[in-house]
C-alpha positions as CSV (number, residue, x, y, z in Angstrom):
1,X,-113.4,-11.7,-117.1
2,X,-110.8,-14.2,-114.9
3,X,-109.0,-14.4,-118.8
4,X,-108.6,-10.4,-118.7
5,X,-108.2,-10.5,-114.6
6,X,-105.4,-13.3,-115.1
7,X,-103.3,-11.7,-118.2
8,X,-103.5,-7.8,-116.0
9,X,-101.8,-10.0,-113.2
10,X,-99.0,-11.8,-115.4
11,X,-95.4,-10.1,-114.9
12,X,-94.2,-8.2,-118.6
13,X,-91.1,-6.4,-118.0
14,X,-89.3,-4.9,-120.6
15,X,-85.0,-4.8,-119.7
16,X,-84.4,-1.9,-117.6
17,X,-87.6,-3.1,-115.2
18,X,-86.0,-6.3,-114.7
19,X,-82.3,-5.0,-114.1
20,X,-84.3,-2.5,-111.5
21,X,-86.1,-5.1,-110.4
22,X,-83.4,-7.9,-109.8
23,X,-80.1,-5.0,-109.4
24,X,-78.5,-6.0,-112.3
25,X,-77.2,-4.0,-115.0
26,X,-79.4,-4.4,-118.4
27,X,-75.8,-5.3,-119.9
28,X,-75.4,-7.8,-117.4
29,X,-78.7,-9.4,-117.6
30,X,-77.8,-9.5,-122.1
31,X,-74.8,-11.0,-120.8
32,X,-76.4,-13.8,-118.8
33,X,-78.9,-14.3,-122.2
34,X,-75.9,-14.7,-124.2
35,X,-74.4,-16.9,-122.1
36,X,-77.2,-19.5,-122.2
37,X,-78.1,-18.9,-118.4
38,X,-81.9,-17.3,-119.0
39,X,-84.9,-19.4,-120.2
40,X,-86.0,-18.0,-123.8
41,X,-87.3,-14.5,-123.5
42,X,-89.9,-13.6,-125.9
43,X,-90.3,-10.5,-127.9
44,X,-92.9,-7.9,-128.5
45,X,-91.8,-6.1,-131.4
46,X,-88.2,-5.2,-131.1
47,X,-88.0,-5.4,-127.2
48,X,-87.4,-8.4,-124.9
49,X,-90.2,-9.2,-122.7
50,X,-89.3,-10.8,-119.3
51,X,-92.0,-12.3,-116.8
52,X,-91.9,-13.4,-113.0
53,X,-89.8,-16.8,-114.4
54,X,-87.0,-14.8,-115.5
55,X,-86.9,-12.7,-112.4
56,X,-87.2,-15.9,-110.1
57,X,-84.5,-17.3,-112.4
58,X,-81.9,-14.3,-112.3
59,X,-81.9,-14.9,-108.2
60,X,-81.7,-18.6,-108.4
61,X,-78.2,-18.4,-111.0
62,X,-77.1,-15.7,-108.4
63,X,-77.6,-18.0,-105.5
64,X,-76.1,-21.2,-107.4
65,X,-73.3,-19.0,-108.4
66,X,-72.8,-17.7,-104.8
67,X,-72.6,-21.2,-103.9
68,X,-69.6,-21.9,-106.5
69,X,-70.9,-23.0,-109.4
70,X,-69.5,-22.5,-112.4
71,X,-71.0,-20.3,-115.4
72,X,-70.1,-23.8,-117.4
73,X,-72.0,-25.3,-114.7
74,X,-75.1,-22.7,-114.8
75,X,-75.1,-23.1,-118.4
76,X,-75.6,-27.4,-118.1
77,X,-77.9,-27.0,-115.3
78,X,-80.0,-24.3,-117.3
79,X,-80.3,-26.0,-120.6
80,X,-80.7,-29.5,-118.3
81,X,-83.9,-27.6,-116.5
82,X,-85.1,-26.5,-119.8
83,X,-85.7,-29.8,-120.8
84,X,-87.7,-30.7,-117.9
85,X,-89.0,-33.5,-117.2
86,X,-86.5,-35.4,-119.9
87,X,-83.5,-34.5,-117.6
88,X,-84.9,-34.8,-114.5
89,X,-82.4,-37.7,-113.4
90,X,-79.8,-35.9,-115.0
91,X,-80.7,-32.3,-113.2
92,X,-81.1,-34.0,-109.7
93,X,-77.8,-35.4,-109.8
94,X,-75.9,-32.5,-111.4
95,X,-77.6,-30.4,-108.1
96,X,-76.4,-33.6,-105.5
97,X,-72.9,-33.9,-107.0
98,X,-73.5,-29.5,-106.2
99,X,-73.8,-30.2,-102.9
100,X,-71.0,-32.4,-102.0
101,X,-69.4,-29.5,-103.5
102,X,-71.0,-27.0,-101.0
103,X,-70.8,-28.8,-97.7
104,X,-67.0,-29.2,-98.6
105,X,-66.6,-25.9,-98.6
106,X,-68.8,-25.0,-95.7
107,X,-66.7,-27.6,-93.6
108,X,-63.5,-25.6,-94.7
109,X,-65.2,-22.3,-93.9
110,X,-65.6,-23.7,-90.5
111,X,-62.5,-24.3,-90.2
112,X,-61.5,-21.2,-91.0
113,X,-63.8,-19.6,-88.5
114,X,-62.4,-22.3,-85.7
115,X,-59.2,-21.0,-86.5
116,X,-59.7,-17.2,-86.4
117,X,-61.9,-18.1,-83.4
118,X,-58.8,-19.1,-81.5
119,X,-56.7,-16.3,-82.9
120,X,-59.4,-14.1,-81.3
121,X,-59.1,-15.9,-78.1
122,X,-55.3,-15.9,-78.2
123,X,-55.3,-12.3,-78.8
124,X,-57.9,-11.5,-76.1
125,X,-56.1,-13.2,-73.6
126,X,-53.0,-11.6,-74.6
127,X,-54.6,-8.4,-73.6
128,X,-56.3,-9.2,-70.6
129,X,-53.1,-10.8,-68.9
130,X,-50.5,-8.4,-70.8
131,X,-48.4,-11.5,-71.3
132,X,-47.8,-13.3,-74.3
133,X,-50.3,-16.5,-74.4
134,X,-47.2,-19.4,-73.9
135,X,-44.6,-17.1,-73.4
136,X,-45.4,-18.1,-69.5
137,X,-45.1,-22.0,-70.4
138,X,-42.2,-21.3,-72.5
139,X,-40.1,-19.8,-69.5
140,X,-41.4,-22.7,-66.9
């Protein structure tokens, strides 16, 4: 009975539960199969059967992608994790040289958010005083 328990409980969605599911279009989701960026999905007869993986999967490419990698990249780092424990080395530092890439580009969105920071300041004081911010240090 666990056997029977344990394959009710195991995830089989056919295309349109899993673009439901994850909010992606069913043409998207034969896009991202097409593109090498889903693990193997087996099929029952003529339909595509997708489990838990493939929905876990879906939000980690989304999240990588987010993070601004590459489809080239999503398509190395997939067929790298497929491979598992073969590419290990080769997946860890594909993800490390990933996030010199993302702290880069956090430190440049924090610059950005100084700089609007002080454009809000500049702005606000502007308002409160009804005088140009330097205008006063210009005319000294």
């Amino acid at each position: 009975m666990p056997a029977a328990s344990a394959s009710r409980k195991t995830l089989r969605l056919r295309i349109g539960e899993l673009a439901e599911r994850t909010g992606r279009s069913a043409d998207t989701i034969r896009w991202y199969e097409r593109q090498g960026l889903l693990p193997p999905v087996p099929r029952q007869g003529a339909h595509r059967v997708y489990s838990k993986r493939h929905v876990e999967w879906l939000e980690l490419m989304e999240r990588l992608r987010r993070s601004g990698m590459s489809v080239a990249e999503l398509r190395t780092y997939t067929a790298l994790a497929q491979r598992g424990a073969a590419t290990l080395e080769q997946t860890h530092a594909m993800l490390v040289a990933h996030r010199v890439k993302v702290e880069e580009r956090i430190a440049e969105w924090r610059a950005a958010r100084k700089l609007v920071d002080e454009k809000i300041a500049f702005y606000s004081e502007w308002m409160e005083t009804g005088e140009r911010p330097g205008k006063r240090n210009e005319q000294a």
